[in-house]
C-alpha positions in Angstrom: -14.9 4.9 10.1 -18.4 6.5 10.2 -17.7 8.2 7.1 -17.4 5.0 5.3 -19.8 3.0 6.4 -23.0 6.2 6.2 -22.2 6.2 2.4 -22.7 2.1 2.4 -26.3 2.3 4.5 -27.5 5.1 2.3 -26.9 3.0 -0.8 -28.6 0.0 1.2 -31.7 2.3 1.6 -32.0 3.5 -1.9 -31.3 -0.2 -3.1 -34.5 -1.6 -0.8 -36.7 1.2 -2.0 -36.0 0.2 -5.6 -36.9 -3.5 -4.4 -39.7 -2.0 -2.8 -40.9 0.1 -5.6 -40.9 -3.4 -7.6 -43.2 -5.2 -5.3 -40.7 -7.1 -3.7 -41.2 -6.2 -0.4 -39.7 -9.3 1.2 -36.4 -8.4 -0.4 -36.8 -5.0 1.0 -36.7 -5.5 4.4 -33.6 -8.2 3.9 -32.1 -5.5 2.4 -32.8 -3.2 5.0 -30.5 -6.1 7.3 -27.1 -6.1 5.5 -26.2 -2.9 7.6 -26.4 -5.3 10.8 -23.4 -7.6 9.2 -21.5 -4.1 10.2 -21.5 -5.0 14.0 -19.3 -8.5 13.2 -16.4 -7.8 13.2 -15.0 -10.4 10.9 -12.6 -10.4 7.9 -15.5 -12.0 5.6 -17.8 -9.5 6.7 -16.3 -6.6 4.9 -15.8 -9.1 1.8 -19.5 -9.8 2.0 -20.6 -6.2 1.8 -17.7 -5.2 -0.5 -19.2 -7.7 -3.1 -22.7 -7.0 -2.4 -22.2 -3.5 -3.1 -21.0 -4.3 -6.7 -23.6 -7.1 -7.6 -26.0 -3.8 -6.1 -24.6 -1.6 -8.8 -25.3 -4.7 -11.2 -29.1 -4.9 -10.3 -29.3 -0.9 -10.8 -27.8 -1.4 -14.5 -30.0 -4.1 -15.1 -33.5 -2.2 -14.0 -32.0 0.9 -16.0 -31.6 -1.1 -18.9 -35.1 -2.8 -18.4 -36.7 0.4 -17.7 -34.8 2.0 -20.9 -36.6 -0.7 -23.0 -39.6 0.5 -21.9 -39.1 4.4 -22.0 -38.2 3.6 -25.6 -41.5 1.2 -26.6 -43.4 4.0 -25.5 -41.8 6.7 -27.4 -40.7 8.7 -24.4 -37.4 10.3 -23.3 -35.2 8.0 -22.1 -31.7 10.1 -21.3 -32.3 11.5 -18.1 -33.2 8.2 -17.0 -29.7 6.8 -18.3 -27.8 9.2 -16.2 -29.4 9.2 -13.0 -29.7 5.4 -12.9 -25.6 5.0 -14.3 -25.0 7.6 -11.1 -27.0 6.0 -8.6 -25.1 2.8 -9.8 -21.8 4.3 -9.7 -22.5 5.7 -6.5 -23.6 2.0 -5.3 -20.0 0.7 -7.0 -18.2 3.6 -5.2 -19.8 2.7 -1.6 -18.0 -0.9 -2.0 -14.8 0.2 -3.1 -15.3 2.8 -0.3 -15.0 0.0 2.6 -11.2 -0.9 1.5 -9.9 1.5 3.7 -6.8 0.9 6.1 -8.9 1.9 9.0 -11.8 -0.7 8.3 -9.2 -2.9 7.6 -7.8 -2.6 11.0 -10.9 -2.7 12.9 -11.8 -5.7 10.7 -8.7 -7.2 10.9 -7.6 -7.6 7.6 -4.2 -6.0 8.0 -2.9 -9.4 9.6 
């Protein structure tokens, strides 16, 4: 179960660093809490991180796109910043449809 749950509180890091990075700080560190929801062990809690993990992926499309229009206002490349923001948000996609495992299920209990 460690397995799938490292992947989801690496992708919480990465997601309150870029919070951080745009002076929201106060986001950051309520962020930095969604790992905690892990220790309830409730059917709603899995949900709840399942969905946050997409609308996560969301916000990384939406600053790639905004940071796209920049890139391209300026005249500068603009590629490489495409593909490593599209990864980091499929990565943050793949960390929520990571937690729909049998065995989180079961310890969840959302077998029943």
């Amino acid at each position: 179960m460690k397995s799938r749950i490292i992947p989801y509180v690496f992708m919480i890091i990465l997601l309150a660093a870029h919070f951080s990075r745009g002076g929201n700080d106060i986001l950051a560190v309520l962020t930095l809490l969604i790992p905690f929801l892990f220790f309830i062990k409730q059917k709603w809690v899995i949900t709840s991180l399942e969905v946050i993990a997409y609308l996560s992926a969301l916000v990384w499309l939406f600053g790639a796109y905004q940071y796209i229009q920049l890139r391209i206002a300026s005249g500068d490349d603009w590629m490489r910043l495409l593909i490593i923001m599209g990864c980091v948000a499929l990565y943050t996609a793949w960390t929520g449809f990571f937690l729909r495992s049998d065995k989180i299920k079961k310890v969840y209990g959302m077998n029943e």
